[in-house]
VMD Tcl script that builds the backbone (N, CA, C; Angstrom):
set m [mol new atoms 375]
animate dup $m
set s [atomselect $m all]
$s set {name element resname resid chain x y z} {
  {N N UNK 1 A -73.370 37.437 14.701}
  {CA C UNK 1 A -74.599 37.306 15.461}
  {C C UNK 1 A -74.299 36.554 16.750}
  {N N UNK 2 A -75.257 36.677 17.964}
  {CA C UNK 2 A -74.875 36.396 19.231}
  {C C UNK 2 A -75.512 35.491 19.908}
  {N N UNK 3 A -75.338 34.385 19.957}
  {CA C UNK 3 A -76.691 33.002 20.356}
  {C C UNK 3 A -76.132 33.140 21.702}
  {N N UNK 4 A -76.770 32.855 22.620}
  {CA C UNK 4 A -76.543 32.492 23.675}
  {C C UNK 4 A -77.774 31.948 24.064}
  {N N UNK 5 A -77.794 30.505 25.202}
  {CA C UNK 5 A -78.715 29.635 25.566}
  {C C UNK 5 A -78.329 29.359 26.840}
  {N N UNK 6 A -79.474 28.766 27.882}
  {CA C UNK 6 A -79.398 28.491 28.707}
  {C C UNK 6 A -80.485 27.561 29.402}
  {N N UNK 7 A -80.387 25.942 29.717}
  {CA C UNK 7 A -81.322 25.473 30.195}
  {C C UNK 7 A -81.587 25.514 31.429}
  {N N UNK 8 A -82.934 25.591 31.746}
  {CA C UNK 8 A -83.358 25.480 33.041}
  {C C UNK 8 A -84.545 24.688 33.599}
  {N N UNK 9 A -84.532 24.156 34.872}
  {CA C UNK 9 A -85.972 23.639 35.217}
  {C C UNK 9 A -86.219 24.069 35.913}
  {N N UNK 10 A -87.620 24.390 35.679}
  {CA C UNK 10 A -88.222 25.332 36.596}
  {C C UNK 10 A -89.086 24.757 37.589}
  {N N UNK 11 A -89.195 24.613 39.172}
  {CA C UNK 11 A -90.241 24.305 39.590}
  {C C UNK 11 A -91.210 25.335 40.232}
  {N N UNK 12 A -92.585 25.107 40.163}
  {CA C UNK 12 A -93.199 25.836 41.070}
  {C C UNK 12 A -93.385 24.994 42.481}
  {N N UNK 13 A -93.230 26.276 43.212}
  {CA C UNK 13 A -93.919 25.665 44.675}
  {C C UNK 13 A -95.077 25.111 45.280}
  {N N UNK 14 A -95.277 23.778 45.830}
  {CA C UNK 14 A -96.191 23.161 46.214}
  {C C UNK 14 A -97.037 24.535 47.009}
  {N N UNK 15 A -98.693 23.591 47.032}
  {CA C UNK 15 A -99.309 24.608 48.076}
  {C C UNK 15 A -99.234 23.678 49.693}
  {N N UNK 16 A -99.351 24.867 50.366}
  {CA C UNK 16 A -99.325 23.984 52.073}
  {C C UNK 16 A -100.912 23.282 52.414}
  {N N UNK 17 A -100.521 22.145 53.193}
  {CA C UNK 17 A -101.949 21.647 53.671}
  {C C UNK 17 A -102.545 22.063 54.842}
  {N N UNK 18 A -103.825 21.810 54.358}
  {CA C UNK 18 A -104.948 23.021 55.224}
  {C C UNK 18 A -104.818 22.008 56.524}
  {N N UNK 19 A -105.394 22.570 57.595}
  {CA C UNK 19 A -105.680 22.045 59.159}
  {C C UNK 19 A -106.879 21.634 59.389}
  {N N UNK 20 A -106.853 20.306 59.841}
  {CA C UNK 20 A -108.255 20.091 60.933}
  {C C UNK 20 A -107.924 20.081 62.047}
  {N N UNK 21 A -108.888 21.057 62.184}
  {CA C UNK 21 A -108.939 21.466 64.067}
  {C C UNK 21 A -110.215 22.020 64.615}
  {N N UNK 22 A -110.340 21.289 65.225}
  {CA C UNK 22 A -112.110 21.566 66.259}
  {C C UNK 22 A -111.883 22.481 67.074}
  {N N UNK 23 A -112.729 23.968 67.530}
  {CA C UNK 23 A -112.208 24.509 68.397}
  {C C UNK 23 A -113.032 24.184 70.048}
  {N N UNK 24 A -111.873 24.444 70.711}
  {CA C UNK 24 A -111.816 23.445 71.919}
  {C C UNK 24 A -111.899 25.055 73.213}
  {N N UNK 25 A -112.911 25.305 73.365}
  {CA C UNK 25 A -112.921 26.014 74.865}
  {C C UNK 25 A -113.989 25.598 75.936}
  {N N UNK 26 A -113.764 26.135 77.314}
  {CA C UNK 26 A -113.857 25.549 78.325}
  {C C UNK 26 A -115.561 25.193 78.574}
  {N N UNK 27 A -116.518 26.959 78.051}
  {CA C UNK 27 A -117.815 26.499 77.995}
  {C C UNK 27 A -118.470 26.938 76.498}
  {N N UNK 28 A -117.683 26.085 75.726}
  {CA C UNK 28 A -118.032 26.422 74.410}
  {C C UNK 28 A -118.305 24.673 74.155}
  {N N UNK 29 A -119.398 24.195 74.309}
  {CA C UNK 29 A -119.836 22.406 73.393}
  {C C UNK 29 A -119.752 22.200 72.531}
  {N N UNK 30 A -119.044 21.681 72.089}
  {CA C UNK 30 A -119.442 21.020 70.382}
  {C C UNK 30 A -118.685 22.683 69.635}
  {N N UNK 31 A -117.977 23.280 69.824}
  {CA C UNK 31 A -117.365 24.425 69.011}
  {C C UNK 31 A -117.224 24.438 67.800}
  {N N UNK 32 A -117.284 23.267 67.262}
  {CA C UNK 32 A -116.964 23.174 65.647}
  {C C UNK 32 A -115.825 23.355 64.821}
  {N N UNK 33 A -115.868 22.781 63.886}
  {CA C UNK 33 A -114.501 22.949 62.982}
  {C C UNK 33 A -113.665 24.468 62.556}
  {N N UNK 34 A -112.500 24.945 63.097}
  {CA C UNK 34 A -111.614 26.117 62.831}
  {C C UNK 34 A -110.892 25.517 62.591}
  {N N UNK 35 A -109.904 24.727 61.266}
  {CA C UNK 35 A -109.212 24.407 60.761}
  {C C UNK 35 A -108.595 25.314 59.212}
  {N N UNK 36 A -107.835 26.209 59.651}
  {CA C UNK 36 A -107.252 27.171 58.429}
  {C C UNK 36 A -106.799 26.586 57.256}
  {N N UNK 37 A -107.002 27.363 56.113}
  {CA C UNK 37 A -106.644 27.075 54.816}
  {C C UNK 37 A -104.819 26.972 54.326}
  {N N UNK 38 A -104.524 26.303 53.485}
  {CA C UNK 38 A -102.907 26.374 53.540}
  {C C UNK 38 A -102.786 27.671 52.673}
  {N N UNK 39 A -101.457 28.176 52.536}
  {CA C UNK 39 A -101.009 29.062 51.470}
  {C C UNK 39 A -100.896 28.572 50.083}
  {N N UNK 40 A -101.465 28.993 49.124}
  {CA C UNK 40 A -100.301 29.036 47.953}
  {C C UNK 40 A -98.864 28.925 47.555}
  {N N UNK 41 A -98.676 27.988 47.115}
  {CA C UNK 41 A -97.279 27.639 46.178}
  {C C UNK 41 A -96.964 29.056 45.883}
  {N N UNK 42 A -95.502 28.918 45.580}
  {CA C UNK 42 A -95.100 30.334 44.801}
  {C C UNK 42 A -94.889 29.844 43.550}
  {N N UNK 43 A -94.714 31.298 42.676}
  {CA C UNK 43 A -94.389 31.407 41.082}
  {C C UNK 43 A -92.969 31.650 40.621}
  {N N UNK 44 A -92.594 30.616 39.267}
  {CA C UNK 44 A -91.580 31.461 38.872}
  {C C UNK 44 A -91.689 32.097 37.571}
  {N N UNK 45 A -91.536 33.490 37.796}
  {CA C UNK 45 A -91.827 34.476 36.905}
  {C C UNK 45 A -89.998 35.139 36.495}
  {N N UNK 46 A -90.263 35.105 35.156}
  {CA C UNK 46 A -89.240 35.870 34.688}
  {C C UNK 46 A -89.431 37.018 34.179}
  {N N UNK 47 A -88.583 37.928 34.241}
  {CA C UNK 47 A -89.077 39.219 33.803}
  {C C UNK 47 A -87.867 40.074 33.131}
  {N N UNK 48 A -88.251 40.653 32.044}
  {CA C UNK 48 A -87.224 41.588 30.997}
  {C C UNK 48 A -86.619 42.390 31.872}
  {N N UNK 49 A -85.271 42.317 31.679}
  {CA C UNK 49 A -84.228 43.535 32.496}
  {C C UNK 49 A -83.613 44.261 31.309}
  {N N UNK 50 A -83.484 45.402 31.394}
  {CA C UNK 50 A -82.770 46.526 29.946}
  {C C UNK 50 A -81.471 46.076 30.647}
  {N N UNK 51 A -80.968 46.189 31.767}
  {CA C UNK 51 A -79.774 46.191 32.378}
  {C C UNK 51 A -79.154 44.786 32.262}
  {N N UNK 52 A -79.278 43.748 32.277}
  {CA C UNK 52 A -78.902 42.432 32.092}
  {C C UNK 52 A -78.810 42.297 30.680}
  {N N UNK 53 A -77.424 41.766 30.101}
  {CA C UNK 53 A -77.205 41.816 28.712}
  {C C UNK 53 A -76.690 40.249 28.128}
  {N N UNK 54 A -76.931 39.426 28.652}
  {CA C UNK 54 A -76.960 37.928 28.540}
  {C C UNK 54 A -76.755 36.992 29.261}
  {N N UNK 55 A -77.239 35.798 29.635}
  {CA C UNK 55 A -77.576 34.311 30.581}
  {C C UNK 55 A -76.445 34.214 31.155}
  {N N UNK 56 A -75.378 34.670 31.388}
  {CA C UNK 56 A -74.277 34.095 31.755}
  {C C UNK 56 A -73.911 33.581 32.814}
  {N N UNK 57 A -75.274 34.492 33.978}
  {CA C UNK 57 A -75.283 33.890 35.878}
  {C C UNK 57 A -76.253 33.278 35.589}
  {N N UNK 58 A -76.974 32.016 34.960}
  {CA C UNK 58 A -77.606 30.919 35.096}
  {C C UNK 58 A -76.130 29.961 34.885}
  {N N UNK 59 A -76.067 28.945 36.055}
  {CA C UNK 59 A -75.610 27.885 35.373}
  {C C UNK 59 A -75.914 26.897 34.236}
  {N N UNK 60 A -75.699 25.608 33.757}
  {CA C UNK 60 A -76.060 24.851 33.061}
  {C C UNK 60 A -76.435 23.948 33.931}
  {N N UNK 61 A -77.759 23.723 33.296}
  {CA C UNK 61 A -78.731 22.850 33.550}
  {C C UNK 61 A -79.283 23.197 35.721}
  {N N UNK 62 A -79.034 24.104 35.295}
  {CA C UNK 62 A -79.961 24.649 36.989}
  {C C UNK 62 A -81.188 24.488 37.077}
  {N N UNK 63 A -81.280 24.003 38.693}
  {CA C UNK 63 A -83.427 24.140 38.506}
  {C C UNK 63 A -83.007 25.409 39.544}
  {N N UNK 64 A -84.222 25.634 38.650}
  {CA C UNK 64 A -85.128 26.957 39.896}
  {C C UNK 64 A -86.289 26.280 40.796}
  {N N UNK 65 A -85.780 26.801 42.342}
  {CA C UNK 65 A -88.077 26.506 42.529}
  {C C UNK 65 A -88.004 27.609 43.343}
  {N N UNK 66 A -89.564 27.973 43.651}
  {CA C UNK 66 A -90.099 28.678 43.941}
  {C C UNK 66 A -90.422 28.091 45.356}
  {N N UNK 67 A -90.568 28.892 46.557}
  {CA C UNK 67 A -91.321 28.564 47.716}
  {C C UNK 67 A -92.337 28.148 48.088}
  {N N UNK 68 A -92.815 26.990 48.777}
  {CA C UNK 68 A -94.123 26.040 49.369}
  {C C UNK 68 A -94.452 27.046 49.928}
  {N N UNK 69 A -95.754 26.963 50.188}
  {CA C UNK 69 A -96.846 27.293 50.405}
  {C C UNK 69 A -97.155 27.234 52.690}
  {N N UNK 70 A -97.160 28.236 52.914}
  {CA C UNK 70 A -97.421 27.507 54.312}
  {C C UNK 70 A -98.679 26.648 55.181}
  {N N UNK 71 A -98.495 26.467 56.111}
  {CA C UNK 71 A -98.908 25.339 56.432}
  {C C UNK 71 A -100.834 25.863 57.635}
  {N N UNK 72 A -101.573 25.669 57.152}
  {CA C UNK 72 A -102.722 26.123 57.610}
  {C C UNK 72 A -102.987 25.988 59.612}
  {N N UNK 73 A -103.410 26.348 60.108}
  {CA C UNK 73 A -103.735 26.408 61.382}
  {C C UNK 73 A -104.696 26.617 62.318}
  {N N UNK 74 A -104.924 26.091 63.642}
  {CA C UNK 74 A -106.135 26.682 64.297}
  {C C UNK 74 A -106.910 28.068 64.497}
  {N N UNK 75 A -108.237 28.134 64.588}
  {CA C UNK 75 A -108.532 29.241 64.587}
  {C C UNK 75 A -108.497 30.196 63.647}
  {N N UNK 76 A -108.977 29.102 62.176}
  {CA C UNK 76 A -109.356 29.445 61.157}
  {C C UNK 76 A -107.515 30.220 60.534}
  {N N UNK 77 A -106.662 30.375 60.808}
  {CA C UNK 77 A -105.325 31.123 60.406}
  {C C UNK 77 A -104.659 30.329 59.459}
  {N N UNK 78 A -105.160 30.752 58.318}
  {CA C UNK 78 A -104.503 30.526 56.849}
  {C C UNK 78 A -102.814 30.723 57.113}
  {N N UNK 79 A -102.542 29.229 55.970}
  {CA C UNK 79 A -101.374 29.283 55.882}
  {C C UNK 79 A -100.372 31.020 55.195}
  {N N UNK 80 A -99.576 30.756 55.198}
  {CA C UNK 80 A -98.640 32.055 54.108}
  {C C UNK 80 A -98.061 31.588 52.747}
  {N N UNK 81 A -98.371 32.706 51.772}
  {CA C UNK 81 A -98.071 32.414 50.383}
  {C C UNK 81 A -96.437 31.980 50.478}
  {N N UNK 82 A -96.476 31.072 49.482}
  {CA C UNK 82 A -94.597 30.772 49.028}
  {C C UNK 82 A -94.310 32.158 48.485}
  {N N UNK 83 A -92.897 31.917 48.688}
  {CA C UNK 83 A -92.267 32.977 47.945}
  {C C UNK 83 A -91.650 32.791 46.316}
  {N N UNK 84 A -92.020 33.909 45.800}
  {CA C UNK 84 A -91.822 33.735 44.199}
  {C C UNK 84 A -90.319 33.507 43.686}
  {N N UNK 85 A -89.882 33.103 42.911}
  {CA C UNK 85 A -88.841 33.138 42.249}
  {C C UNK 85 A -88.627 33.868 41.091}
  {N N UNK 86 A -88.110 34.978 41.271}
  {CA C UNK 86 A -87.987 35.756 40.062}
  {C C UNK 86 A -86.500 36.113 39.353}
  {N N UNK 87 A -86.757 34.919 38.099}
  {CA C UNK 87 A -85.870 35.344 37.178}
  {C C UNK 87 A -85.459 37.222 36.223}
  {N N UNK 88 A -84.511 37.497 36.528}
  {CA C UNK 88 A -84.077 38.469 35.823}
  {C C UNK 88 A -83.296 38.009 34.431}
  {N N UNK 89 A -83.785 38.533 33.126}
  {CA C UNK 89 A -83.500 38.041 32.114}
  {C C UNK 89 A -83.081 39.447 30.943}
  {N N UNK 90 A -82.117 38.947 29.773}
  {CA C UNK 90 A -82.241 40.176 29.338}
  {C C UNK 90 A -83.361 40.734 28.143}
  {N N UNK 91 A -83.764 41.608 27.480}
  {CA C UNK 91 A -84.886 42.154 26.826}
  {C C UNK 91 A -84.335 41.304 25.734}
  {N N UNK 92 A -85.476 40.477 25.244}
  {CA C UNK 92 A -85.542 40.079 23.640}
  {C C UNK 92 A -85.318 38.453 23.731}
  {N N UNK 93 A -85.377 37.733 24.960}
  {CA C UNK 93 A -85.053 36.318 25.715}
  {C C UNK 93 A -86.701 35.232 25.099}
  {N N UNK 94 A -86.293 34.687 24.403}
  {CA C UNK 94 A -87.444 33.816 24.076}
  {C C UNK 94 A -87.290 32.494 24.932}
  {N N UNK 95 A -88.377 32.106 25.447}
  {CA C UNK 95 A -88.738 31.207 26.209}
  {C C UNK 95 A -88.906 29.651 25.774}
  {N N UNK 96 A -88.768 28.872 25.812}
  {CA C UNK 96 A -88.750 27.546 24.817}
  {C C UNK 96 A -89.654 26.696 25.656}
  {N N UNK 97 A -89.703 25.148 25.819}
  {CA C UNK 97 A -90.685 24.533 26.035}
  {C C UNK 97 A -89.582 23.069 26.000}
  {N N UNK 98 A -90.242 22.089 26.288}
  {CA C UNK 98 A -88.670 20.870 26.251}
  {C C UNK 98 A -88.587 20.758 24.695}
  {N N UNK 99 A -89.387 20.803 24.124}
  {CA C UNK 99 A -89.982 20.085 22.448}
  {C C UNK 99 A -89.964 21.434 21.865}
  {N N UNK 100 A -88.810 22.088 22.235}
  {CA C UNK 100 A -88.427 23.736 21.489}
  {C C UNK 100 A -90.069 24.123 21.292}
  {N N UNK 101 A -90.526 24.083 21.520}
  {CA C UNK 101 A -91.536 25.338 21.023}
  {C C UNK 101 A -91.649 26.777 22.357}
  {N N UNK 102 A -92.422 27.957 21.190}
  {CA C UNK 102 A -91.934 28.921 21.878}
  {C C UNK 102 A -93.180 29.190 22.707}
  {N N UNK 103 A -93.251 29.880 24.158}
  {CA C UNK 103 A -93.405 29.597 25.008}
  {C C UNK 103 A -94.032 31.587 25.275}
  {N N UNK 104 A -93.157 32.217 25.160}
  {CA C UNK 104 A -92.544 33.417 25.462}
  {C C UNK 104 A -92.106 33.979 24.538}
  {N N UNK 105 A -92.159 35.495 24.113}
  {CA C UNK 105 A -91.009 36.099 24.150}
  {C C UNK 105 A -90.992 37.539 24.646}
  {N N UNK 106 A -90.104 37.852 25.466}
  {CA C UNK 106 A -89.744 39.200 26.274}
  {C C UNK 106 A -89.078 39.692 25.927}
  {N N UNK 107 A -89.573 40.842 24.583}
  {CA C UNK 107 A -89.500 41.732 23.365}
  {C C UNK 107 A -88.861 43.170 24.093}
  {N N UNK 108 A -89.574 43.569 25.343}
  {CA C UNK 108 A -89.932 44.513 25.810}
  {C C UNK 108 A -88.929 44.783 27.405}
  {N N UNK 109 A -88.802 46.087 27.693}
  {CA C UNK 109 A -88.756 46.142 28.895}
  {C C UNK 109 A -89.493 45.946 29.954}
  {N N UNK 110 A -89.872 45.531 31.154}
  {CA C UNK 110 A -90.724 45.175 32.156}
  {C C UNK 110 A -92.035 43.661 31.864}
  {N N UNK 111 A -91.513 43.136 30.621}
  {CA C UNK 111 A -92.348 42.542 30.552}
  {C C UNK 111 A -92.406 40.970 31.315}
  {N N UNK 112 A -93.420 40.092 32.367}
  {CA C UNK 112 A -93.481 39.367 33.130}
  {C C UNK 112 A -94.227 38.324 32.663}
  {N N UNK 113 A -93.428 37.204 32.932}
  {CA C UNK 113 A -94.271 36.016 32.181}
  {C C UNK 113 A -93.951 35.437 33.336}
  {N N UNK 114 A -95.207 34.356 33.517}
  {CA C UNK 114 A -95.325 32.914 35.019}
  {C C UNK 114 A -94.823 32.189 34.068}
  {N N UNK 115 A -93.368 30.988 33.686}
  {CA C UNK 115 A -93.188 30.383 33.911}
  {C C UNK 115 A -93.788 29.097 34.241}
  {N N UNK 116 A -94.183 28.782 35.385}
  {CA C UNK 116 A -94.559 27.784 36.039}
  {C C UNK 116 A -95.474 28.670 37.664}
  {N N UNK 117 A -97.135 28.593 37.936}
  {CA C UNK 117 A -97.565 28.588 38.590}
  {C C UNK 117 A -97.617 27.871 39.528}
  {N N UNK 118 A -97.670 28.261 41.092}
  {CA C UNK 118 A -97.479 27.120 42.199}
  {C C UNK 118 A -99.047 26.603 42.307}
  {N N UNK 119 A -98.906 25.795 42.843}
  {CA C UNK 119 A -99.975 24.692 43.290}
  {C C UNK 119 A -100.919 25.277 44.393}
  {N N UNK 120 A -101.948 25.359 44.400}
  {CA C UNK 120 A -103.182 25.940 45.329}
  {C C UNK 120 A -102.935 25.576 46.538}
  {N N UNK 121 A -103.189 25.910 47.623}
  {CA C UNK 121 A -103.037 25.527 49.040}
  {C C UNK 121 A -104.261 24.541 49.204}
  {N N UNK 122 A -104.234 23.522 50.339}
  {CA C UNK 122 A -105.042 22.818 50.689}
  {C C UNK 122 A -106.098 23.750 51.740}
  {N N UNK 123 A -107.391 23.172 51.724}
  {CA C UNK 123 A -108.153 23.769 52.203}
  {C C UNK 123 A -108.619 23.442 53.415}
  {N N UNK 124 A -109.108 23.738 54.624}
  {CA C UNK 124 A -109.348 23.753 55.993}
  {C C UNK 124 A -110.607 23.088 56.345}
  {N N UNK 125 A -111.039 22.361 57.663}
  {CA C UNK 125 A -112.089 21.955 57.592}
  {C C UNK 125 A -113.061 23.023 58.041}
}
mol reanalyze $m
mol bondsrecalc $m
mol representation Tube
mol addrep $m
């Protein structure tokens, strides 16, 4: 029989902080608040590969993270989502937890589990 293990930490990506910004034109008074929303944190999602046949390109004890969230702006212009981190794993990979419990398991081909969700973006005034 064939154990193979592999630890990892996973982070998700912070979200970006939103903007305060008053908008400022020449005969516009008092214009009011256009301060954009930040992006979303990214995810790390792992997902069943038929083609990948055991952990062997994870190192030991690797973190993963996922991409921050961008950064919000004038004129109401929302930040940009982080970018995801996506683990490729092979079919039948059970997922653990620090305190071994199970978490996951990716029985299947194509099947996608979040890991760790990123953090909401900050919001704009």
């Amino acid at each position: 029989m064939f154990h193979d293990r592999a630890k990892l930490t996973v982070i998700a990506g912070r979200g970006g902080d939103g903007a305060i910004h008053f908008r400022r034109e020449k005969y516009v008074p008092k214009g009011g608040p256009d301060g954009g929303d930040g992006g979303d944190g990214g995810d790390v999602v792992l997902v069943a590969d038929s083609r990948r046949r055991d952990l062997s390109g994870f190192r030991p004890n690797q973190k993963v993270r996922a991409g921050r969230g961008g950064r919000g702006g004038g004129r109401l212009s929302h930040g940009a989502r982080g970018e995801d981190a996506v683990l490729r794993v092979p079919v039948g990979t059970q997922v653990r937890d620090a305190s071994e419990g199970l978490v996951a398991d990716l029985a299947h081909p194509g099947i996608r589990v979040v890991a760790a969700r990123g953090g909401a973006g900050g919001r704009g005034n």
